[in-house]
C-alpha positions as CSV (number, residue, x, y, z in Angstrom):
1,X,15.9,167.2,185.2
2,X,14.3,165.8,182.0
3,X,11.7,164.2,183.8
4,X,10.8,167.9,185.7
5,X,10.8,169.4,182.2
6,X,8.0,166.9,180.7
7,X,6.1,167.5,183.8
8,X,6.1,171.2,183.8
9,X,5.7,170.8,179.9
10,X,2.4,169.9,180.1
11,X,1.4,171.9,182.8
12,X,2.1,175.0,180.7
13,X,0.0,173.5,177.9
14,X,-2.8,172.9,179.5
15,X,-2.4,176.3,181.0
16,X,-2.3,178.0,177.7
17,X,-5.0,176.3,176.2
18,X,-7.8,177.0,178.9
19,X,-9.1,179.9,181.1
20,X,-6.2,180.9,183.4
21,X,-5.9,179.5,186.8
22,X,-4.6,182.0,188.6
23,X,-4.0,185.5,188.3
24,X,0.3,186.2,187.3
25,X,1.9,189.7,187.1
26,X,2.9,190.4,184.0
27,X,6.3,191.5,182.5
28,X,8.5,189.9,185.5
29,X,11.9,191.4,185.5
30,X,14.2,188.5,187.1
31,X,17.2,190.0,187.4
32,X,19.1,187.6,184.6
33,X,17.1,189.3,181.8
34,X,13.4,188.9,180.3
35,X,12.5,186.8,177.7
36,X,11.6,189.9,175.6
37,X,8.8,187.8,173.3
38,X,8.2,189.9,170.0
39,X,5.3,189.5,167.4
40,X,6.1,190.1,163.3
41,X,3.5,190.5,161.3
42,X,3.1,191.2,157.6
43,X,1.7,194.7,156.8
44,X,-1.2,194.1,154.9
45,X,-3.1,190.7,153.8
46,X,-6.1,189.4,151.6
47,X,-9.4,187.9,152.0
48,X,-8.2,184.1,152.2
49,X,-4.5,184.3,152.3
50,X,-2.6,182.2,155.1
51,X,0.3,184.5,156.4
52,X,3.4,183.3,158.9
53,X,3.3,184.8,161.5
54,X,7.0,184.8,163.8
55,X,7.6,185.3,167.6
56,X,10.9,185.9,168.9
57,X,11.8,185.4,172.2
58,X,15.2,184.4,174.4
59,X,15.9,182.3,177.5
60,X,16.0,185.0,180.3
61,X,18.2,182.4,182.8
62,X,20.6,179.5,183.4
63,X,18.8,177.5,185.7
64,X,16.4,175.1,184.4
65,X,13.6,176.9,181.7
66,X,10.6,175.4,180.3
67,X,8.4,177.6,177.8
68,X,4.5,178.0,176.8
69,X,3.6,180.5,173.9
70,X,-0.1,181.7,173.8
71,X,-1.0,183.5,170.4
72,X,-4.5,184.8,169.6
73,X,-5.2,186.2,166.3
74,X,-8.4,188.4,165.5
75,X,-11.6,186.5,166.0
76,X,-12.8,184.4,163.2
77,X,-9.4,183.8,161.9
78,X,-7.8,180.1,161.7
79,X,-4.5,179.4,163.4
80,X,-2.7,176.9,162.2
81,X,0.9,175.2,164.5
82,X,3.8,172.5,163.6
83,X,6.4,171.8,166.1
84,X,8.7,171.6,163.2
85,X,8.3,175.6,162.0
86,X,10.2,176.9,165.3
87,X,13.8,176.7,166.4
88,X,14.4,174.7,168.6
89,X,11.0,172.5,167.5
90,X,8.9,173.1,170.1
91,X,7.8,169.7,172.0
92,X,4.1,170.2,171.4
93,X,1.8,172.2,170.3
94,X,-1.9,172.8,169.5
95,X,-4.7,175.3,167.3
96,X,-7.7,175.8,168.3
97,X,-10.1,178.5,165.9
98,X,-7.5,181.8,166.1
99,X,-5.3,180.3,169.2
100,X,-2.0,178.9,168.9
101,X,-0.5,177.3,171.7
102,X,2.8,176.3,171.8
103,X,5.8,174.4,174.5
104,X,8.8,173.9,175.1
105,X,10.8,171.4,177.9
106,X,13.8,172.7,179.4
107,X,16.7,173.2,179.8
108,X,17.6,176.0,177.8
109,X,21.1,178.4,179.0
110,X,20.5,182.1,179.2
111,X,20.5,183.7,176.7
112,X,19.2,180.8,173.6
113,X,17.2,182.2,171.1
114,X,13.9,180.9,169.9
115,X,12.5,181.7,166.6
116,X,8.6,180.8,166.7
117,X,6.2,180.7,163.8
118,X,2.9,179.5,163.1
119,X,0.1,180.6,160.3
120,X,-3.4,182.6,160.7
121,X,-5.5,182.3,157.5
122,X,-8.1,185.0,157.0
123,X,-11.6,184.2,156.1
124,X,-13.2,185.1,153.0
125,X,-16.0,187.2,154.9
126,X,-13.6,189.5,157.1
127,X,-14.0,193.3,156.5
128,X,-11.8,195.2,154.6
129,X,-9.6,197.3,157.2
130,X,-7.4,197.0,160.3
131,X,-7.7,194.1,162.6
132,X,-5.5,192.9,166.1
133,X,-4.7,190.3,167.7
134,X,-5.7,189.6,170.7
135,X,-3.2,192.1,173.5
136,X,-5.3,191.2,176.9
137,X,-3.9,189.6,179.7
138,X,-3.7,185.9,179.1
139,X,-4.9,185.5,175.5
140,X,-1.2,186.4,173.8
141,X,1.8,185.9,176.5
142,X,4.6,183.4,177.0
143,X,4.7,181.0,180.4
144,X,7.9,180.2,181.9
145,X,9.4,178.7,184.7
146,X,12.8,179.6,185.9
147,X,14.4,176.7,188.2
148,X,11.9,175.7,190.9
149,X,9.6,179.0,190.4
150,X,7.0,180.5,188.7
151,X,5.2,180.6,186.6
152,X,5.9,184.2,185.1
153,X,4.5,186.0,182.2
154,X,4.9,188.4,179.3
155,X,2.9,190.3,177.0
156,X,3.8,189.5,173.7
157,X,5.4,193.4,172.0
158,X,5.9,194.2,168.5
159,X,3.2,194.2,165.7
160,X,-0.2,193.5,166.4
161,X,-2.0,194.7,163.7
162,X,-2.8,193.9,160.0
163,X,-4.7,195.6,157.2
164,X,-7.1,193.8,155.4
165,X,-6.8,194.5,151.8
166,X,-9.5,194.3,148.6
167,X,-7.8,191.6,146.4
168,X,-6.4,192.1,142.5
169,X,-8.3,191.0,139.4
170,X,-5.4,189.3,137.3
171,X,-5.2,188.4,133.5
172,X,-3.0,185.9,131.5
173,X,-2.3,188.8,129.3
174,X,-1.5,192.7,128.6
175,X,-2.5,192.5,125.3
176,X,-4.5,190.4,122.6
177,X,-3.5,190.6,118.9
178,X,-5.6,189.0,115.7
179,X,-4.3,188.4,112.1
180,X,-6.9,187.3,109.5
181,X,-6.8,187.0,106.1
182,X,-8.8,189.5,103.8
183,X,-11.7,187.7,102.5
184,X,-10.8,184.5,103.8
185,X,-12.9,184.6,107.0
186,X,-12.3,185.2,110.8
187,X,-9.1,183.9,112.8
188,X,-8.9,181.3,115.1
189,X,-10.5,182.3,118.8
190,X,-8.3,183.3,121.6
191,X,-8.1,182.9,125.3
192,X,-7.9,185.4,128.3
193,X,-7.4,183.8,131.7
194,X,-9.2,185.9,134.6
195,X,-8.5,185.0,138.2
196,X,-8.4,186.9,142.3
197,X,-5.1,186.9,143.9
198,X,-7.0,185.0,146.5
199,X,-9.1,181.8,146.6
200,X,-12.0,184.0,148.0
201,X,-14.7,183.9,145.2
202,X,-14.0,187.7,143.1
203,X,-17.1,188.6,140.9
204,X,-16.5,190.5,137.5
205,X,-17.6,191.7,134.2
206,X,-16.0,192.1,130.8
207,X,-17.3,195.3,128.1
208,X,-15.6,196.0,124.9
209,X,-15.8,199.3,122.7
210,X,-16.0,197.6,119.2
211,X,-19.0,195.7,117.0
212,X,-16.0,193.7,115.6
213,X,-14.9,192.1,119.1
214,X,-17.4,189.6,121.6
215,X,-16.0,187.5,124.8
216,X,-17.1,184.5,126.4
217,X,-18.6,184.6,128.5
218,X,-19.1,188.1,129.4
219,X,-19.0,188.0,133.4
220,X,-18.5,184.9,136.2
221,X,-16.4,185.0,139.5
222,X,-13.0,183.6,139.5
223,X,-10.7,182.5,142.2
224,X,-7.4,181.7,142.3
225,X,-7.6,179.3,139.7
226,X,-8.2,180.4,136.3
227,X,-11.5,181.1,134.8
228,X,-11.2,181.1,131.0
229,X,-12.9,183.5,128.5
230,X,-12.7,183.0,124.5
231,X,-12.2,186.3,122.9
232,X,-13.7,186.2,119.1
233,X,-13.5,188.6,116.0
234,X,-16.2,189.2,112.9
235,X,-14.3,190.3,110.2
236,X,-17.4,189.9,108.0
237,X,-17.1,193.0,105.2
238,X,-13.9,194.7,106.8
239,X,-11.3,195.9,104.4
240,X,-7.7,195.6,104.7
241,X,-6.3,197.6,107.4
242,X,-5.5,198.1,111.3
243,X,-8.4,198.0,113.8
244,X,-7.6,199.0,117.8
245,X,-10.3,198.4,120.6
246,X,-10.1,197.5,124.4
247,X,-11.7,195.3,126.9
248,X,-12.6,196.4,130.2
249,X,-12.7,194.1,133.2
250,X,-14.6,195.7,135.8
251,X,-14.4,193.8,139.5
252,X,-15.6,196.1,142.3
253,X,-14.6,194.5,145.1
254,X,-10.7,194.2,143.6
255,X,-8.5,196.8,144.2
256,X,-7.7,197.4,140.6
257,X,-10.9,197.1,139.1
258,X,-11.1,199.0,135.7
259,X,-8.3,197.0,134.0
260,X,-7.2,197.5,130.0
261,X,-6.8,194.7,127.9
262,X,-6.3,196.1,124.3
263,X,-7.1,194.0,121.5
264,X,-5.6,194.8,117.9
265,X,-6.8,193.4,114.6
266,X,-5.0,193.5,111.2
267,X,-6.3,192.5,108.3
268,X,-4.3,191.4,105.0
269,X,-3.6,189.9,102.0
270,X,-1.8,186.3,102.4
271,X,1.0,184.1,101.3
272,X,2.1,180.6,101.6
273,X,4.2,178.7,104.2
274,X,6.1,176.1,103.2
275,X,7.8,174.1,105.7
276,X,10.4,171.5,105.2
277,X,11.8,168.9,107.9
278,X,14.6,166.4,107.6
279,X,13.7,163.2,108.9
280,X,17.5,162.1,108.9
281,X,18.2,158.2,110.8
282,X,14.7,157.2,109.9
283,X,15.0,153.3,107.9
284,X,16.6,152.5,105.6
285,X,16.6,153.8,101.9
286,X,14.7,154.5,99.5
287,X,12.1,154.3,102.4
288,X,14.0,157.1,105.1
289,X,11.5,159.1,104.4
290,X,8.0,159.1,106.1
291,X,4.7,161.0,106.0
292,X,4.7,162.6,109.1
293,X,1.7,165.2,111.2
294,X,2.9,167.6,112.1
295,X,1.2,170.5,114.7
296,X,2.2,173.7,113.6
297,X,2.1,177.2,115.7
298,X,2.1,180.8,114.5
299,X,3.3,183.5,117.2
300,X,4.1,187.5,117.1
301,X,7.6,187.3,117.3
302,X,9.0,186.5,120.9
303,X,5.7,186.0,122.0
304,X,5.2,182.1,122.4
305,X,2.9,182.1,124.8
306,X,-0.3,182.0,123.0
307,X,-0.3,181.4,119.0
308,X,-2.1,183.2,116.5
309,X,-2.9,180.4,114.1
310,X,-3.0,176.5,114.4
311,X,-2.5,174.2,112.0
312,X,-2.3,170.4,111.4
313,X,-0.5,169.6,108.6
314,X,1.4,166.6,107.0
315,X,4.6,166.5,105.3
316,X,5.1,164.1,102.0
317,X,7.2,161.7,102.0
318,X,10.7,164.1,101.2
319,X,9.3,165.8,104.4
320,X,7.5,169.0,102.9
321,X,4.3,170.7,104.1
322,X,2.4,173.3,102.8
323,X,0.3,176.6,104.6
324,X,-2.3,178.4,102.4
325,X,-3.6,181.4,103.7
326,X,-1.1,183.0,105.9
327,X,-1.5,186.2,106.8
328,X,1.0,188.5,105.2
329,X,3.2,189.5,108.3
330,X,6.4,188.4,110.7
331,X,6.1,185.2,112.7
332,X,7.7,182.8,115.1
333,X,7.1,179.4,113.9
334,X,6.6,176.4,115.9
335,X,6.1,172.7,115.4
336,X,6.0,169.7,117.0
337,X,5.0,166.3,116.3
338,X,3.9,162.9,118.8
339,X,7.7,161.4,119.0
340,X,10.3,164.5,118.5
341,X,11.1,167.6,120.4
342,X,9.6,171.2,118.9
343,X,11.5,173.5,116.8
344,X,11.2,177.5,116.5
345,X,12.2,179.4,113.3
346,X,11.7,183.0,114.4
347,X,11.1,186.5,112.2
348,X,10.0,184.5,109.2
349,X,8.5,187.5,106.8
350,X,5.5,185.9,104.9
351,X,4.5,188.1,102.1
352,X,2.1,189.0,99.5
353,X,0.9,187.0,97.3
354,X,4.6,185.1,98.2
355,X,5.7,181.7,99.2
356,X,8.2,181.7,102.2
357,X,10.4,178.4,102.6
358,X,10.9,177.2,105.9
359,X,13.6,174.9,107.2
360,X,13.6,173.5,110.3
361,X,16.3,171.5,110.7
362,X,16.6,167.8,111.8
363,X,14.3,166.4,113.9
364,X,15.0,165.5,117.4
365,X,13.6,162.2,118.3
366,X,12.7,160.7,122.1
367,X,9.9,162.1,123.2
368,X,7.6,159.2,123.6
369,X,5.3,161.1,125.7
370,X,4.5,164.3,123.7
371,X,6.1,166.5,126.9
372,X,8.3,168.0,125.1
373,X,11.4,166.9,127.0
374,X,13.4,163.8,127.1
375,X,13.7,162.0,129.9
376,X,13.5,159.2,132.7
377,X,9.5,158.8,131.5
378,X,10.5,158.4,127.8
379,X,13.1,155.4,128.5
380,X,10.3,153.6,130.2
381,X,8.1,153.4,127.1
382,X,10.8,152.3,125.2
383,X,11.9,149.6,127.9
384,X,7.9,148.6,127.9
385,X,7.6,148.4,124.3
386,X,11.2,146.9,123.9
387,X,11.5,144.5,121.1
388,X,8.0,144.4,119.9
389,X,6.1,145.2,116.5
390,X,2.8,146.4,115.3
391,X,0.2,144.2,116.7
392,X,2.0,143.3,119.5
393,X,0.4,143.7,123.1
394,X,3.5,145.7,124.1
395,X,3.6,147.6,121.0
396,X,4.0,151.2,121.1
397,X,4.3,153.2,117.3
398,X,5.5,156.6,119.9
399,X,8.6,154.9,121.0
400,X,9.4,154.1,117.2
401,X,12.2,157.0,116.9
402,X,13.4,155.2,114.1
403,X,10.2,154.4,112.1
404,X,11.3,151.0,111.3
405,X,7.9,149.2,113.2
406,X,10.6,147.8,115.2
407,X,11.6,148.9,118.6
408,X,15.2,148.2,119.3
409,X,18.9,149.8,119.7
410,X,18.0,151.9,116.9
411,X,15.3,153.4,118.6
412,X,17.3,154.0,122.2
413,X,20.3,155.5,119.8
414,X,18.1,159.2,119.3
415,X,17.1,158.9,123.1
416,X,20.3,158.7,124.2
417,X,21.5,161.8,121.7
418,X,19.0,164.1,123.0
419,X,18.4,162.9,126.7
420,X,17.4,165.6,128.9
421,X,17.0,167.9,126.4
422,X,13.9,169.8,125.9
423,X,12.0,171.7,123.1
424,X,12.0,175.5,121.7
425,X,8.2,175.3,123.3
426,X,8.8,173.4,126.1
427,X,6.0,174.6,129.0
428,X,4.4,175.9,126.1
């Protein structure tokens, strides 16, 4: 029975695949039931997205069954198959341009359900608008054979037909936010990430309604991946005080063209950050404490996905460092260093003319790969710097948790402690 399975198998997949070779009725009613094949489609898709696309469909006898599935998506479109993405796997199947074919060898009781699926992916250049698939005789149907006969046919039912929609213009951010210090000149540039919700090239432009603001570049295409633009401020002769402006991004192909990105600028008086860090397990004394670098980040509070202000700084030897020129205001504060996991001190109030004291606690040591999280990757440049020193070949000063130019058991000991841990910025 196997045997007339394989060989009926292939018939139906050659049969599929080519011109038909004979002329079937359609929508055979065999008394134990049809197979009742049913198309789902999504709704509505974009310019270069790939979509599933699912057939169901049920065994329609108890003798022996063996299947081919025909599916023909609108011209120009790409098909794409795996056995492995129906149930049960079908035994083979092909795609050729906007065809997927499709079989399955028998036998299969009455009544087994078969969920089919298989991917179309829309070209960049299709038109915005409604387009089928293919409902003609022999170009979307499912083959069957029923015990020694047929073969008989359906038309596939259900959905047929998808919308092509204009794609979305998105950004990395609703807002954009400067803080410079009066008379101390402009603040550090930011960033706003432009891409399509599809990989199909999306053309746009970028205006502004203030002489104080300039991007980046000023217009490009994008795709799905990101296309960077650096937004800058001239605070050149501006007093103290609160400026407001917005940046258009126009796209006329996207569906939400016209987008609002407002940019605020405050200008004020500053302060001073002083930051402290205990470098606690580091050698032995007097010499525990080391001159460290330090990277330090200043956020709006709970917003740590872009910072405001940058620094690099270095603490003296009892682990103190020093910010001039902070812009009176609230902050998150963020830093992180080559060997230790970041730390975040939030709503720290920097005022006037003031110096606000920071401490940020212990550090915590293992992160011999500046990830920002402890883990299987960390231990192996420790194991491959293990029992070495400065000049070494093996040497590594990033696996020296203990800063003793010596990497041994002290140095797994503040692995260990934090092992799988990550920082306050992690992803950041």
């Amino acid at each position: 029975m196997r045997l007339v399975g394989l060989v009926l198998s292939a018939v139906l997949l050659v049969a599929i695949m080519v011109l038909p070779i004979m002329v079937l009725p359609l929508d055979i009613a065999l008394g134990q039931g049809a197979a009742n094949v049913t198309r789902a489609l999504p709704d509505t898709v974009q310019r270069g997205e790939t979509f599933d696309v699912t057939l169901t469909f049920t065994a329609p006898a108890d003798e022996f069954t063996a299947f081919g599935l025909r599916d023909t998506a609108p011209d120009g479109w790409n098909a794409t198959v795996n056995v492995a993405w129906c149930t049960p796997n079908a035994d083979a199947g092909n795609a050729t341009g906007n065809r997927a074919s499709l079989t399955w060898n028998g036998p299969y009781p009455n009544g087994t359900s078969f969920t089919v699926m298989h991917k179309v992916t829309v070209p960049c250049n299709a038109s915005l608008g409604s387009h089928s698939f293919d409902v003609s005789p022999y170009e979307s149907f499912l083959y069957y054979y029923v015990a020694t006969g047929g073969p008989y046919a359906e038309n596939i039912t259900g959905d047929y037909e998808v919308q092509v929609i204009p794609p979305a213009i998105l950004t990395s951010t609703a807002s954009i936010s400067f803080y410079a210090a009066f008379g101390k000149g402009n603040p550090q540039n930011q960033t706003l990430q432009l891409w399509s919700s599809t990989p199909c090239l999306l053309n746009w432009a970028l205006s502004d309604d203030a002489s104080w603001l300039s991007e980046s570049p000023t217009s490009g295409s994008c795709t799905n991946v990101h296309s960077s633009v650096a937004v800058s401020v001239n605070t050149s002769g501006m007093p103290v005080g609160d400026y407001t402006a917005n940046i258009t991004i126009e796209a006329p192909e996207a569906r939400n063209s016209g987008q609002i990105v407002p940019v605020g600028l405050h200008i004020r008086e500053t302060g001073t950050l002083q930051g402290t860090v205990n470098f606690e397990g580091r050698g032995d004394a007097p010499n525990d404490k080391w001159m460290e670098p330090f990277v330090v980040k200043l956020f709006q509070p709970g917003e740590l996905s872009q910072a405001i202000r940058t620094e690099v700084v270095t603490t003296n030897n009892t682990g103190v460092f020093i910010i001039t020129d902070v812009v009176a205001g609230i902050y998150d504060i963020g830093i992180k260093n080559a060997t230790c996991l970041s730390m975040v001190v939030a709503n720290v109030t920097v005022g006037f003319n003031e110096t606000e004291v920071v401490d940020f606690g212990t550090t915590r040591e293992g992160d011999a790969n500046n990830d920002d999280y402890i883990d299987a990757s960390d231990y192996s440049a420790l194991s491959a710097a293990w029992l070495s020193w400065p000049g070494q070949p093996n040497w590594n000063a990033a696996a020296d948790f203990s800063r003793d130019n010596y990497i041994d058991a002290s140095d797994y000991g503040p692995l260990s402690v934090n092992w799988l841990k990550w920082g306050d910025l992690f992803g950041v």
